[in-house]
C-alpha positions as CSV (number, residue, x, y, z in Angstrom):
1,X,0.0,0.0,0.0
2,X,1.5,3.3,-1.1
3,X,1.5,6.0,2.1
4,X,0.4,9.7,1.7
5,X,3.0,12.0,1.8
6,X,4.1,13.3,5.4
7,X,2.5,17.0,4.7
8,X,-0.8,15.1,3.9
9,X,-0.9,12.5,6.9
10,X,-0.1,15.4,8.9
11,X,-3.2,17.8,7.6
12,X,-5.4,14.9,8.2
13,X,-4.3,14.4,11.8
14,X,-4.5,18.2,13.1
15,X,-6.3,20.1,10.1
16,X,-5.3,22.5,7.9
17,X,-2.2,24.4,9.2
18,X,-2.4,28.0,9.2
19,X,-6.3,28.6,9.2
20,X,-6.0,30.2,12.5
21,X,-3.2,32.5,11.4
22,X,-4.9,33.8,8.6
23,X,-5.5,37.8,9.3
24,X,-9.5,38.4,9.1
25,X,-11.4,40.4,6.5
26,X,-12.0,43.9,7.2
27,X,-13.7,44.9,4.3
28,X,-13.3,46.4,0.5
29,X,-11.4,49.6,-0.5
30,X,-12.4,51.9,-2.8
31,X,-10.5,49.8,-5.9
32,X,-12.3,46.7,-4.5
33,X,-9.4,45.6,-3.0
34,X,-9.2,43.2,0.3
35,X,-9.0,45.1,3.3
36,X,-7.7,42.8,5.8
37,X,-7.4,42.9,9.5
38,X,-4.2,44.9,10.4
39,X,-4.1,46.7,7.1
40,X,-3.3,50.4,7.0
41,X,-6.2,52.4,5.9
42,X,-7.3,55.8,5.0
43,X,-10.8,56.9,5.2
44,X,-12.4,59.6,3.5
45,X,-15.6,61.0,5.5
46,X,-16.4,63.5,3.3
47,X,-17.0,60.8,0.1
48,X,-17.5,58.0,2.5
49,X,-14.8,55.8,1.0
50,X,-12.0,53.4,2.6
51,X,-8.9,53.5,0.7
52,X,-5.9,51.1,1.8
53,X,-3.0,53.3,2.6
54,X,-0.1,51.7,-0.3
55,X,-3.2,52.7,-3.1
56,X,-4.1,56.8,-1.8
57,X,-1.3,58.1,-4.2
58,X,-4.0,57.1,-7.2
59,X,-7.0,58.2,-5.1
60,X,-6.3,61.7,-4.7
61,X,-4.9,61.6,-8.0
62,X,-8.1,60.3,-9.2
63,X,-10.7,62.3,-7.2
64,X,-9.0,65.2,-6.1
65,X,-6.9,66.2,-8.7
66,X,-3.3,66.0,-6.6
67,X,0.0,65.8,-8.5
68,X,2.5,63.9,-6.9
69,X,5.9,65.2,-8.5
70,X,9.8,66.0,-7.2
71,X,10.5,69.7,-6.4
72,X,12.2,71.3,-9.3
73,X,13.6,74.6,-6.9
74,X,14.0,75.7,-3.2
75,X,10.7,76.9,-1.7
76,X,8.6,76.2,1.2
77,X,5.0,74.2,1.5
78,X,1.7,75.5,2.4
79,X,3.3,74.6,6.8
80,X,6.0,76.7,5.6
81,X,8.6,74.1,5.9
82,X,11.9,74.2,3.7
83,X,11.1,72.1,0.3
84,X,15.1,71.7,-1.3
85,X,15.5,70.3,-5.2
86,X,14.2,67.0,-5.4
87,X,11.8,66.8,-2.4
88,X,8.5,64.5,-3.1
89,X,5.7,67.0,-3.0
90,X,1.9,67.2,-3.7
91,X,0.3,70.2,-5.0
92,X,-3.6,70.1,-4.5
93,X,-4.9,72.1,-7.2
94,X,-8.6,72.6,-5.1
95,X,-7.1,74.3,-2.3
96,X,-4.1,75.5,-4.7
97,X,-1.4,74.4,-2.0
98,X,1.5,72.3,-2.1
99,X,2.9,70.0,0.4
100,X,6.2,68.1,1.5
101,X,4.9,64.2,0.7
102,X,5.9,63.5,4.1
103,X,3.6,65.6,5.8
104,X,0.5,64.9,3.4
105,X,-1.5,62.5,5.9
106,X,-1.7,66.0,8.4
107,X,-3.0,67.9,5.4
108,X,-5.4,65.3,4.6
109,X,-6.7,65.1,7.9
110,X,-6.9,68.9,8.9
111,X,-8.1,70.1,5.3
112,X,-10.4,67.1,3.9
113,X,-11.4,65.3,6.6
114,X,-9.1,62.1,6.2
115,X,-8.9,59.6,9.3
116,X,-5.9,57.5,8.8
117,X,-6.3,54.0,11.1
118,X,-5.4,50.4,10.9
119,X,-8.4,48.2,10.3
120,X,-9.2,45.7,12.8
């Protein structure tokens, strides 16, 4: 009699392994992708949309307008800090301000709105 390979005689002794470990769904983003428990997301109160964090580049993009783009000269952002050659930056052309990349989740939340949170 031919015998099961180990991994198989093992799954139907104790189950399936990693079920348990598997994170739980949370939900669907804006680009109908799977939120998953733990995921970093961005919500958008005032158009009532979830938007998973690595994906809100092409959602502003998208629904606001933003231009994501490296500074071409020295100048400062709409908090006044320093932007030098080469900075990532974000202009929003609705509120006609731009912003040091770094610091666009504060912008987001004090002029749109945004809650940024990690879906459970």
């Amino acid at each position: 009699m031919l015998n099961d390979h180990p991994v198989i005689e093992n799954m139907m002794r104790t189950g399936y392994p990693n079920l348990i470990a598997q994170p739980e769904h949370a939900g669907i983003d804006y680009f109908s992708n799977e939120i998953l428990s733990g995921d970093s997301i961005a919500e958008d109160r005032e158009q009532q949309e979830t938007i998973l964090t690595e994906h809100l580049d092409g959602y502003l993009q998208g629904q606001y307008g933003f231009v994501f783009a490296n500074s071409q000269h020295s100048s400062k952002d709409c908090y006044n800090d320093e932007i030098e050659v080469n900075d990532s930056v974000v202009f929003d052309p609705i509120k006609g301000k731009v912003v040091l990349k770094e610091s666009l989740e504060h912008y987001l939340e004090v002029n749109y709105g945004f809650r940024f949170t990690i879906a459970d």
